[in-house]
C-alpha positions in Angstrom: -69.7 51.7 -57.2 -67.8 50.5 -60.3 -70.0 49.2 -63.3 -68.9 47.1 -66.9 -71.4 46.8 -69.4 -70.8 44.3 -71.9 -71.7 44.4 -75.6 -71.3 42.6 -78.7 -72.4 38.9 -78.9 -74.2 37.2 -80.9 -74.4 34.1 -83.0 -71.8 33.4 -85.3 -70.4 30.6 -88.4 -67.4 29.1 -87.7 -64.9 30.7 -89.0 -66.5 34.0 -88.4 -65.8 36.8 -86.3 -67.2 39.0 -83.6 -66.2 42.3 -81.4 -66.7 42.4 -77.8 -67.2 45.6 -76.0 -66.9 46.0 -72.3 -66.9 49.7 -71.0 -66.5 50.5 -67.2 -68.0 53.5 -64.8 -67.6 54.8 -61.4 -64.0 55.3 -59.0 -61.5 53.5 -61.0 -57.8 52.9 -59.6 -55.8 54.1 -62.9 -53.6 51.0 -62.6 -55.4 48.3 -63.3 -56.1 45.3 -65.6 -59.1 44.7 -67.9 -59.4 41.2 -68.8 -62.0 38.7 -70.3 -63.1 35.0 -69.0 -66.2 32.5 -70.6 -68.4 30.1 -68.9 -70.2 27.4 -70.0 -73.1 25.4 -68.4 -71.3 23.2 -65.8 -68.0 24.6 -65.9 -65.5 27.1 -64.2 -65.1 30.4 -65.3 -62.2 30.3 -67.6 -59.3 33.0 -68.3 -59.5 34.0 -71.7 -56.8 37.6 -72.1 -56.5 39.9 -69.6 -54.8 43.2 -70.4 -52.8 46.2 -68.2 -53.2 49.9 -68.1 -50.0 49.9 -70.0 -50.9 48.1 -72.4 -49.1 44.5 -71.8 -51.2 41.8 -72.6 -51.8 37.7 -72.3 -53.6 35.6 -73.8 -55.3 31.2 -72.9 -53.3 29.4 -75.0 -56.5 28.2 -76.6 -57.7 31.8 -78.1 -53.8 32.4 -78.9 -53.4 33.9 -82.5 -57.5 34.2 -83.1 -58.0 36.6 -80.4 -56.9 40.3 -79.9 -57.8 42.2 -76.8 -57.3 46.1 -76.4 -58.3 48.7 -74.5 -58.9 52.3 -74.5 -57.7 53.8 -70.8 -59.4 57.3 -71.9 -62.8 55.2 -72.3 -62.5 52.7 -69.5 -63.1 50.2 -72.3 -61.9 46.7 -73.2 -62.6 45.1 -76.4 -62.2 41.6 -77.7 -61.8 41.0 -81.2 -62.8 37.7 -81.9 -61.2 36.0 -85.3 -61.6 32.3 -86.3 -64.6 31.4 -84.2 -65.0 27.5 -83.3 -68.1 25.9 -82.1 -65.9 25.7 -78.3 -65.5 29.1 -78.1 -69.5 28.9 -77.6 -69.8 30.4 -74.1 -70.8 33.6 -72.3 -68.3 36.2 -71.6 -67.6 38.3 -69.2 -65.6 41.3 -68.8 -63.1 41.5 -65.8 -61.7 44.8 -64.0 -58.7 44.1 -61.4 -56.8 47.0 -59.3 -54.7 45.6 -56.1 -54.7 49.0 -54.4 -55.0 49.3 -51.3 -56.0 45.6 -52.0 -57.3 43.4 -54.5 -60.4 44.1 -56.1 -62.7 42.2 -58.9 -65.5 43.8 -60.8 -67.6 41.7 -62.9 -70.0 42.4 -66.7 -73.5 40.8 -66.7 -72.2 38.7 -69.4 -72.4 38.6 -73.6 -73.7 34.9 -75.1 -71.5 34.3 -77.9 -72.5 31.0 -79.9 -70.1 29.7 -82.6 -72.6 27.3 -85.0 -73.5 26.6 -88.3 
């Protein structure tokens, strides 16, 4: 079995900043994608940025410029750094792991809260 655990959220001014952690164990394909998607009460899971083993990355236009995802392929982790917070980026997060070999696969964090408010 693969498992993410998630770290990192927290309450946050707008404005502020925050660094999400995601680190993932078990039988991992080595090409893969690491990505990031929120949820808020009511609502779809939304892409946030989603990353490749290699390194490519893309981003929702509505984190584009604030956010910065990375990963570190010796670690299985993914990080989010989190610049520029607004109050709409309130939402819980969850870290995403994606191979297509032999055939798609989705592996999901528990979820971080992260609440943007003065």
């Amino acid at each position: 079995q693969v498992q993410l655990v998630e770290s990192g959220g927290g309450l946050v001014q707008p404005g502020g900043s925050l660094r999400l952690s995601c680190a993932a164990s078990g039988s991992i394909f080595t090409h893969n994608l690491m990505g990031w998607y929120r949820q808020t009460p009511g609502n779809q899971r939304e892409f946030v940025a989603v990353i490749t083993s290699g390194g490519s990355t893309n981003y929702a236009d509505s984190v584009k410029g604030r956010f910065t995802i990375s990963r570190d392929n010796a670690k299985n982790t993914v990080y989010l750094q989190m610049n520029s917070l607004k109050p709409e980026d309130t939402a819980v997060y969850y870290c995403n792991l994606r191979w297509s070999f032999p055939s798609t696969v989705d592996y999901w964090g528990q979820g971080t809260q992260v609440t943007v408010s003065s």
